[in-house]
C-alpha positions in Angstrom: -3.6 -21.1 -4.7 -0.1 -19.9 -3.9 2.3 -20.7 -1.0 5.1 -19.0 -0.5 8.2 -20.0 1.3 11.8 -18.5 1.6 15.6 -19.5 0.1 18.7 -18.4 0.9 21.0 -18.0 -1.6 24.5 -17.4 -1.2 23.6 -14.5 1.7 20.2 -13.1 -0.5 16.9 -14.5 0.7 14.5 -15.2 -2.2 10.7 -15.8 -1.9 9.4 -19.0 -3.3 6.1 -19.7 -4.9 4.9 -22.2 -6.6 2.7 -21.7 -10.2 0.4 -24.5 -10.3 -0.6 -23.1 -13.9 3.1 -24.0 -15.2 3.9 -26.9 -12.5 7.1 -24.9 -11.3 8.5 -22.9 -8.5 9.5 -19.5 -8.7 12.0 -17.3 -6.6 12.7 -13.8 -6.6 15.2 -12.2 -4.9 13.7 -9.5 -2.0 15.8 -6.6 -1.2 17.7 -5.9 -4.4 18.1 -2.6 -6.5 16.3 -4.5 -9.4 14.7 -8.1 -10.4 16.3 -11.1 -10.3 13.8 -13.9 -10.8 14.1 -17.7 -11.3 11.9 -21.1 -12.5 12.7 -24.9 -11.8 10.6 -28.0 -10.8 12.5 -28.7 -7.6 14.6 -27.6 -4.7 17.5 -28.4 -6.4 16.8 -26.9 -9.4 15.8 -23.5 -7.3 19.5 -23.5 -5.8 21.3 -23.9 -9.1 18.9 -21.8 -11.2 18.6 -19.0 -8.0 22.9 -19.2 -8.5 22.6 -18.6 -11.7 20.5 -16.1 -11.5 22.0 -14.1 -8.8 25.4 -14.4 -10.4 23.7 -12.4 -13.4 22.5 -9.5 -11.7 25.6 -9.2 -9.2 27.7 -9.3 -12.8 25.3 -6.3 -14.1 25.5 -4.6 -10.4 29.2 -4.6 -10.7 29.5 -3.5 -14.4 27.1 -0.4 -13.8 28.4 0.5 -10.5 25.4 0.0 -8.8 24.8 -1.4 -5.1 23.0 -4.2 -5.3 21.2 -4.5 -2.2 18.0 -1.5 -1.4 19.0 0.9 1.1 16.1 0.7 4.1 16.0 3.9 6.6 14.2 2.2 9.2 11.3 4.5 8.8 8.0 3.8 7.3 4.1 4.5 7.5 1.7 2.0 8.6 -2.0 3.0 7.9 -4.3 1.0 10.0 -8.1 1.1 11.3 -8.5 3.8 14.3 -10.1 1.0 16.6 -6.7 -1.3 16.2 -4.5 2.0 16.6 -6.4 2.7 19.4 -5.9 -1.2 20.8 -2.4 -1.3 19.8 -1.9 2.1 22.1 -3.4 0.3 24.8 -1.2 -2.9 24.8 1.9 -0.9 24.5 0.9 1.1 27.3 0.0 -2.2 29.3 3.6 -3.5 28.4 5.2 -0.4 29.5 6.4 0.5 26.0 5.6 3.6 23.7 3.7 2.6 20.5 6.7 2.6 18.3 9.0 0.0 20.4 5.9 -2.2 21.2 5.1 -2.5 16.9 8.7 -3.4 16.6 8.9 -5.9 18.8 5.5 -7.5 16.7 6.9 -6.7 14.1 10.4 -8.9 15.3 8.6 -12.0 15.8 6.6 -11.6 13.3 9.3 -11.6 10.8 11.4 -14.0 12.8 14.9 -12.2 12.7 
């Protein structure tokens, strides 16, 4: 089984897992224009490695002339079962809110930002 948690690193956010196969975490970086990944036994090894890491890819970014960070439009589809589509219609509606605002603001809280 796999939990996953989150790590900031130096302003990037980095998903953590833990491999019970290998007995080690491992973080990758979310949000980049390419892999960065890292591997240690404990937090503090996740810092210094996710550093290191980082440090790489930013390094190879800069050389190439490439932005490191994706480019999100705000915009995406979301295929979902007609009876919650319907539902989620409803409870917008019920909140005074059009379909759209209502699955942002789940979507918000759901992601905690």
């Amino acid at each position: 089984m796999t939990t996953q948690n989150t790590l900031m690193i130096n302003g990037y956010q980095a998903v953590i897992t833990f491999d019970p196969d290998i007995q080690m975490f491992r973080g990758e970086f979310l949000g980049l224009n390419g892999g960065a990944d890292f591997y240690a036994k404990d937090v503090n090894g996740l810092q210094r490695e996710g550093e290191i890491s980082l440090k790489v890819f930013l390094d190879a970014c800069a050389e190439d002339g490439v932005e490191p960070r994706k480019y999100f439009s705000g915009k995406f589809s979301l295929r979902v079962d007609p009876a919650l589509h319907e539902a989620a219609t409803i409870a917008a509606a019920a909140h005074g809110q059009s379909l759209n605002q209502w699955a942002e603001d789940a979507l918000r809280q759901a992601a905690t930002i």
